[in-house]
Structures are given as C-alpha cells and as structure tokens.
C-alpha positions as a printed NumPy array, in Angstrom:
array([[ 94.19 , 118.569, 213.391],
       [ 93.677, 122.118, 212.706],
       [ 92.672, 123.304, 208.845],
       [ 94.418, 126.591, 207.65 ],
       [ 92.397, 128.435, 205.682],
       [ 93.977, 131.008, 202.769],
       [ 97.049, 131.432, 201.591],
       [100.514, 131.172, 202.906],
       [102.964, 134.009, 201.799],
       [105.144, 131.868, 199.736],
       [101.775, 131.337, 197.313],
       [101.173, 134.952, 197.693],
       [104.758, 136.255, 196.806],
       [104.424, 133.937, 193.97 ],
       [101.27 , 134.868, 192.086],
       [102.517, 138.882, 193.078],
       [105.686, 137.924, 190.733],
       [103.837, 136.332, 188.105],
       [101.418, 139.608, 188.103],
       [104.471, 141.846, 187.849],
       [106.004, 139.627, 185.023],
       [103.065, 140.009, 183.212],
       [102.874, 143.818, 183.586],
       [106.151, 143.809, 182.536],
       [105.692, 142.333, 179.525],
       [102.495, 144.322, 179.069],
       [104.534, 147.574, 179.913],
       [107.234, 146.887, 177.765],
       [104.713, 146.091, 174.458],
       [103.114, 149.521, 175.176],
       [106.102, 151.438, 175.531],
       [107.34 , 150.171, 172.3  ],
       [103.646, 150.841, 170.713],
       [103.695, 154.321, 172.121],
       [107.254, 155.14 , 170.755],
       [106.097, 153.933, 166.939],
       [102.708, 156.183, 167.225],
       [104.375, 159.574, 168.653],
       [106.896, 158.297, 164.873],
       [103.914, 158.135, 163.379],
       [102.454, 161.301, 164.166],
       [105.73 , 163.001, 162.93 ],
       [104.548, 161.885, 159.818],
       [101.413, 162.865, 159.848],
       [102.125, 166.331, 160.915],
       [104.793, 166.571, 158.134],
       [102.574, 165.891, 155.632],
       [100.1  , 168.496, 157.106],
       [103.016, 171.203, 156.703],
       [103.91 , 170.168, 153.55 ],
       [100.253, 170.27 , 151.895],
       [ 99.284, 173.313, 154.252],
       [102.609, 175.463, 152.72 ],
       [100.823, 175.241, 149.447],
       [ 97.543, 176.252, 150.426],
       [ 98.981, 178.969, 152.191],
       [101.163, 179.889, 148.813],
       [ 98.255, 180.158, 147.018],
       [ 96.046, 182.093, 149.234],
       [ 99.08 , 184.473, 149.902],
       [ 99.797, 184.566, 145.703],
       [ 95.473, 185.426, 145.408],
       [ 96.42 , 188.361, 147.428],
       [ 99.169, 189.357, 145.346],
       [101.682, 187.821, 147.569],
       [104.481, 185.588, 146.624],
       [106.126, 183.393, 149.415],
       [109.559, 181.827, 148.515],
       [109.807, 180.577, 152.375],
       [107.392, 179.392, 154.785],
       [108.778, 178.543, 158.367],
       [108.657, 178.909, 162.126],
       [112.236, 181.   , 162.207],
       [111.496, 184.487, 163.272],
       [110.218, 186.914, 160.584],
       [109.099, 184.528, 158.27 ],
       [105.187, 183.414, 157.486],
       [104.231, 181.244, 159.697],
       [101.74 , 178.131, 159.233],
       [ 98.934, 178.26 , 161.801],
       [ 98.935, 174.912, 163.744],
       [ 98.129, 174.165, 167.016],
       [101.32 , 172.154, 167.897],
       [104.214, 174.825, 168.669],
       [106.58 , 172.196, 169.02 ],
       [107.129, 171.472, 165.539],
       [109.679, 173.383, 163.712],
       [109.969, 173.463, 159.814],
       [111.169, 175.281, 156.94 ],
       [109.681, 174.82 , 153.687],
       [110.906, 176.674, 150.3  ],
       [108.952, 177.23 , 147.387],
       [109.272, 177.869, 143.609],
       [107.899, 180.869, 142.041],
       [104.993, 178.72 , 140.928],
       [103.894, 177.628, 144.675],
       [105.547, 173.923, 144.354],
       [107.346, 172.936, 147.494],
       [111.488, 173.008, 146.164],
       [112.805, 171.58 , 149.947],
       [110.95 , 171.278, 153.046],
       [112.856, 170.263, 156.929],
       [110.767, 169.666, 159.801],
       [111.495, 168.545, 162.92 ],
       [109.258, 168.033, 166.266],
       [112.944, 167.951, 168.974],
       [112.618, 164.148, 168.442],
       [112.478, 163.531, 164.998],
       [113.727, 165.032, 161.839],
       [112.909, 164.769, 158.553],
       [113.532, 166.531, 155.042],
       [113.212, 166.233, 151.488],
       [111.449, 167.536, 148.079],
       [108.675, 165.871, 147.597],
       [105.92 , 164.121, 149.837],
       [106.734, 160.999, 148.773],
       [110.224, 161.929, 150.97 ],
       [107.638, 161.781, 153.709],
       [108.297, 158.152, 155.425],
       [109.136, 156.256, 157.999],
       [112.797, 155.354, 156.158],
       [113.91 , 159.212, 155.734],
       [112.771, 160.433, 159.232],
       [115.681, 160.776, 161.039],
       [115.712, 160.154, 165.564],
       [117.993, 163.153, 167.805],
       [117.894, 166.256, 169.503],
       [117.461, 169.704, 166.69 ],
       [115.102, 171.864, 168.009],
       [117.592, 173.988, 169.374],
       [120.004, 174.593, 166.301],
       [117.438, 174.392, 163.431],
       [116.467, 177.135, 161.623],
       [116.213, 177.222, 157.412],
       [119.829, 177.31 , 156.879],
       [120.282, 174.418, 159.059],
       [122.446, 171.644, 158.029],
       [122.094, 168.104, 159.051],
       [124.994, 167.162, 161.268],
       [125.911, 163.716, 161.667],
       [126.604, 164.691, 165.556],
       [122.9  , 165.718, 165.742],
       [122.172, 162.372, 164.802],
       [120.759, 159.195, 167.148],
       [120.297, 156.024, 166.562],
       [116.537, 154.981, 166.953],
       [118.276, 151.686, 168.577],
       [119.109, 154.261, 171.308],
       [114.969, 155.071, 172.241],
       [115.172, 150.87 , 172.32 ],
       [117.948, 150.213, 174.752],
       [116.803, 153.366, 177.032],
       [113.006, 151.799, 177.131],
       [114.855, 147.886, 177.826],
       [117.326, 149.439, 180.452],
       [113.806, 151.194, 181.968],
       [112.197, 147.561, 182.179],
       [115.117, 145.873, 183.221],
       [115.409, 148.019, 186.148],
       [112.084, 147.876, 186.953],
       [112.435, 143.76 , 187.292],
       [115.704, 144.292, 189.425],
       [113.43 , 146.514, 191.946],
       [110.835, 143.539, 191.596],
       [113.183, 140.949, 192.514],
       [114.926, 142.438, 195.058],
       [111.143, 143.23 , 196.37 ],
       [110.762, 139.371, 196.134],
       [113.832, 138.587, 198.127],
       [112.983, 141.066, 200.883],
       [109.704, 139.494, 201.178],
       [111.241, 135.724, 201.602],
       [113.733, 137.068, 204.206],
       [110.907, 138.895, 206.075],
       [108.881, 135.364, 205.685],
       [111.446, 132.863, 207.187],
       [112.07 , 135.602, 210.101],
       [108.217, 135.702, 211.576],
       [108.439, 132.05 , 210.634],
       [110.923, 131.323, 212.61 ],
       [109.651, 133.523, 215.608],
       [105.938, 132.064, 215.497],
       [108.076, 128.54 , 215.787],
       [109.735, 129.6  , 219.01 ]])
C-alpha cells in the first residue's frame, strides 16, 4: 500500500476559499473604515477653513483690509492650503465673524454659520465641485444618498465573491477531468 503524501486539490480548493472569505470580509471592513475616515477628514478640513478665514480676516483687517468673502471662486482671497480639491466660500461680518460658510471636497458638502454646523449630521454625500461657486444653491438633484457609497462598496464585494466562486467551480471541473484521465 502506497502512502500519499500532501494534499489533494479538493483540501487545497477548500482552505483557498476559506482564505478568500476571509479577505473578503477583511476587505469589506476596510472599505467601509476607509469611506468613514476620507468623511472624517471633510470635517477636519472644514473646520481648518472655517478657523483659518478668521485668521486671515484679521491679518487682512491689521493691514487695513476688510474681507466680506473668502473663497476659492476666481478673484476672490484665497486661503492657502495644500489640498486644491476643496472648494469653499465663507462670508464674513464687518467685525471678522464667519456669517455663512459652504465647503465642499467633490464628495462631500457641507454648510452652515457656525462651527458647531461642522458635523457628521449636516455634511451632505454627491457630486458639486463642478457647479459650486458662492452663489451656489443646494439642489436636491445634487444630492446622494450616503446609502449609495454602501450599496456601490457591497455590489464591489459581491462581485468579487461571484469571480471567487466561479474560480472555485472551474477548479472542481478541471479536478474531476485529470481525475478521471489519471484513472484511465
């Protein structure tokens, strides 16, 4: 009697799909974690803008300069930051407060009066980088459901387990055909 050593491809083929369930799960937990820290750095950005307008109001009043409008639409002061995407429009009072700010990063969109407007509850998910500008209105068209970043990231994994599977299945076909030709 003869003793196979290793593994037969039908142990194989199952530790490979217990691997890629576990990535899967894996993947799908750090897609979701990236998608609430790119959120959160929305945030943290447009509280940068908002507390950056008013040092810039007062540095710009020492000079004898009064700003009523700081933003990235063409011919207005401009913040200096290093991320270009971002695109905001912040108004101020004759006494350097910030009256209304909007900011927006493409992605995410948020606007109010005060930094305590600055949350996740008020930030707002769709595409307005191309229309805003400070006399931009929200539009309820311009609007997305965060539940739509969800179902695109699920439909992502999902397809990636339908590639696994059939994967799996063309492995089992390809075992039971050199099976049955090593038989012969």
């Amino acid at each position: 009697m003869k003793i196979k050593k290793g593994f037969t491809l039908m142990e194989l083929l199952l530790v490979m799909v217990i691997v890629a369930v576990i990535f899967l799960v894996g993947a799908f937990t750090v897609l979701n974690y990236y998608q609430k820290v790119k959120k959160d750095t929305f945030l943290t950005e447009s509280m940068t803008i908002y507390k950056e307008s008013k040092k810039m109001f007062s540095s710009e009043y020492m000079k004898g300069n009064i700003l009523s409008i700081i933003s990235t639409d063409e011919g207005e002061k401009a913040l200096e930051l290093t991320d270009v995407s971002l695109k905001y429009c912040v108004n101020l009072t004759s006494d350097g407060d910030v009256e209304k700010y909007k900011i927006t990063n493409g992605i995410y969109y948020i606007e109010g009066t005060n930094k305590e407007d600055i949350t996740v509850n008020n930030t707002k998910y769709g595409n307005f980088v191309n229309k805003f500008n400070c006399n931009y209105i929200l539009d309820s068209t311009d609007l997305l459901e965060e539940k739509v970043l969800q179902i695109s990231i699920e439909s992502k994994v999902v397809k990636v387990i339908e590639i696994l599977c059939s994967i799996f299945i063309i492995l089992i076909v390809l075992y039971f055909v050199f099976r049955s030709k090593n038989e012969r």
